[in-house]
C-alpha positions as CSV (number, residue, x, y, z in Angstrom):
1,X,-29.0,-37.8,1.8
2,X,-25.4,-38.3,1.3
3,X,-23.7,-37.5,-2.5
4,X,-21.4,-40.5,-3.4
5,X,-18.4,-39.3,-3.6
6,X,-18.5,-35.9,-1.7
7,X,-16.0,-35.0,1.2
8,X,-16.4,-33.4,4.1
9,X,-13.9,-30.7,4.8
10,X,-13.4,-28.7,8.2
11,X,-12.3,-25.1,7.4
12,X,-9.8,-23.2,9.5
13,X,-7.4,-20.7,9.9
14,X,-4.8,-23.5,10.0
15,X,-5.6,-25.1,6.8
16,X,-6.0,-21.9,4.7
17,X,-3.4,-19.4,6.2
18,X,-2.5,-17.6,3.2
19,X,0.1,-15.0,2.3
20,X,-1.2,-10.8,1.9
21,X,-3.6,-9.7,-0.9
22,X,-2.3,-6.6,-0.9
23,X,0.7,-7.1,-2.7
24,X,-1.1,-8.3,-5.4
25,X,-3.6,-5.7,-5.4
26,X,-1.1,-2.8,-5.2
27,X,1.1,-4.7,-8.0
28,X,-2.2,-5.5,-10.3
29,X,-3.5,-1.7,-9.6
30,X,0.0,0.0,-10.7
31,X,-0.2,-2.3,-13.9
32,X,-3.7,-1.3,-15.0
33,X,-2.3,2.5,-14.1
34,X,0.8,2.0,-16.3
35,X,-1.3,-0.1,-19.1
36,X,-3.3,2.9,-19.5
37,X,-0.7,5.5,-19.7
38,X,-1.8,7.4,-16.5
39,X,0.9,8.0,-13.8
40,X,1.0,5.6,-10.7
41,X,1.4,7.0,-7.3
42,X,1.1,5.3,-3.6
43,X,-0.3,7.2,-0.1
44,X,1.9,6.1,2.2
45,X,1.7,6.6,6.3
46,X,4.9,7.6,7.3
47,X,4.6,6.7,10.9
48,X,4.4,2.8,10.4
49,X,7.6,1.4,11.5
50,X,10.5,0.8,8.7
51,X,8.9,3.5,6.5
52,X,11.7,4.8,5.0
53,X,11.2,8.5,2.8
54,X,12.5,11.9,3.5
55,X,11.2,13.7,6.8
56,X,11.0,17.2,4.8
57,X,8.0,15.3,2.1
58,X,6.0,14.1,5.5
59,X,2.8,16.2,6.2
60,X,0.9,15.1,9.1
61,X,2.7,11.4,9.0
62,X,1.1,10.9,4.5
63,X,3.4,11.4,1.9
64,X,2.0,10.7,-1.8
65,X,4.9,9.3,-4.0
66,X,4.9,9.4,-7.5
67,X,6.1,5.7,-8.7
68,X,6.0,5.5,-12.2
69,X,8.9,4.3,-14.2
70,X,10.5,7.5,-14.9
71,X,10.3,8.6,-11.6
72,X,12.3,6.9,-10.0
73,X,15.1,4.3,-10.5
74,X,14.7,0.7,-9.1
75,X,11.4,0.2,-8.5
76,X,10.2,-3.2,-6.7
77,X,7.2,-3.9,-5.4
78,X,7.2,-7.3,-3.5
79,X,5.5,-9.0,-1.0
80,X,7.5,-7.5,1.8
81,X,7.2,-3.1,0.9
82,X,7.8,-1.4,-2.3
83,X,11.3,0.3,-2.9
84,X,13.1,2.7,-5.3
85,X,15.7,5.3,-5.5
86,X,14.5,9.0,-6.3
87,X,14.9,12.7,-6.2
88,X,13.6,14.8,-3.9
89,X,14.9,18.5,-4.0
90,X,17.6,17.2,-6.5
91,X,19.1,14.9,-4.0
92,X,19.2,11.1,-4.3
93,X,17.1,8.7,-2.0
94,X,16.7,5.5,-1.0
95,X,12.8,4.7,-0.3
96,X,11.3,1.7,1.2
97,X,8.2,1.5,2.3
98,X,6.6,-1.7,3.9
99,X,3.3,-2.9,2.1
100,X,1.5,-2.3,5.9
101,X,2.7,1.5,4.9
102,X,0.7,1.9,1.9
103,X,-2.4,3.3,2.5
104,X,-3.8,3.5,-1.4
105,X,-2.6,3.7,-4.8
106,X,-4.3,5.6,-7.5
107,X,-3.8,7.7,-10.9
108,X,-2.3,11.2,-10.8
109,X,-4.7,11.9,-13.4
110,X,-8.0,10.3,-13.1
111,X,-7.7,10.1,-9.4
112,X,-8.5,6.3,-10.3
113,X,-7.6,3.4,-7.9
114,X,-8.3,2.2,-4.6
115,X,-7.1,2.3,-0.4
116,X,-6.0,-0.9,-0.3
117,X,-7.9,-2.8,2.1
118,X,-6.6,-4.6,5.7
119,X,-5.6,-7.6,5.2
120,X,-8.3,-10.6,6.2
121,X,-8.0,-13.0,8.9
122,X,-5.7,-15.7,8.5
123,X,-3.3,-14.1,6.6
124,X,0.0,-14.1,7.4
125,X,0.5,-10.3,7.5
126,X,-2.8,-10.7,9.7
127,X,-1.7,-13.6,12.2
128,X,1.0,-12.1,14.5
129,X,2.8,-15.0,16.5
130,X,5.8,-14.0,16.9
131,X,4.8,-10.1,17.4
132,X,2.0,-10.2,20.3
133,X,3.6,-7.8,22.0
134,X,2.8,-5.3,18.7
135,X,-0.7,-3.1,19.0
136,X,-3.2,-4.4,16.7
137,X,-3.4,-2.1,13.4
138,X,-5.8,0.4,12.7
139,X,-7.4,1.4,9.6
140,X,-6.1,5.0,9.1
141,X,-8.4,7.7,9.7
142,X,-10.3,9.3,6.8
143,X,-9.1,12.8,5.9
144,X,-11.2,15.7,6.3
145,X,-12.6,17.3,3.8
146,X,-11.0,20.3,2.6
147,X,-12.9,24.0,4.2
148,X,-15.2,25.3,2.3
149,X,-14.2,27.9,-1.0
150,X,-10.5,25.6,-0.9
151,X,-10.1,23.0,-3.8
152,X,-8.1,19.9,-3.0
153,X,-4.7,19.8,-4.8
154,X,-1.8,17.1,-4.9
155,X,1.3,17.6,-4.9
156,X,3.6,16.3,-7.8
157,X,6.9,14.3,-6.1
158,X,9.8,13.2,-8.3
């Protein structure tokens, strides 16, 4: 039975190569964070190429970064990395940190938010033709739990 009127569309990577979710979803998650008066900050992996944050605030290649307004100075998350001026140990720097680089963004004081998610097949963050020569990502892996009679703490960076 045909449906007057209906088309018949071929689906593929091609057609529907779309640009990164996870701009958006780091963006819409630091806006709920902020909406709801909590305090914004982003995991980042430090060893993903272009990562730019001070070597002394990397612990085993994470570093958590507090990016809430008054913070830092600058901030802009785009579709390329987030970036922003702050202190750290009193003295001024310039961070940038690709949006491959952040691993999840949450509340400092809920703990609320997400790991943002690799990005999906035929995105263009996920479709590599001019870098074949790059290894494939990996998701990173997940931390061990803290030893027994130890509570989990995070640090507070500004």
């Amino acid at each position: 039975m045909r449906i007057k009127g209906a088309y018949t569309c071929t689906m593929t990577e091609e057609t529907f190569r779309m640009t990164s979710h996870r701009p958006y979803l780091l963006r819409a998650l630091v806006e709920w964070i902020n909406d709801n008066g909590m305090t914004p900050h982003i995991m980042v992996d430090a060893g993903v190429p272009g990562v730019q944050v001070p070597s002394s605030s990397v612990k085993e290649d994470r570093v958590v970064l507090n990016i809430a307004e008054r913070a830092v100075m600058g901030l802009h998350i785009d579709n390329d990395a987030v970036s922003f001026t702050a202190r750290f140990s009193g003295v001024s720097f310039p961070v940038y940190v690709p949006i491959a680089g952040v691993l999840a963004v949450y509340a400092r004081e809920t703990g609320q938010g997400m790991a943002l998610p690799d990005d999906m097949p035929g995105t263009e963050s996920a479709v590599h033709d001019d870098d074949d020569d790059l290894p494939p990502s990996t998701p990173p892996d997940a931390p061990e739990p803290p030893p027994a009679g130890k509570r989990p703490h995070l640090r507070v960076v500004k």
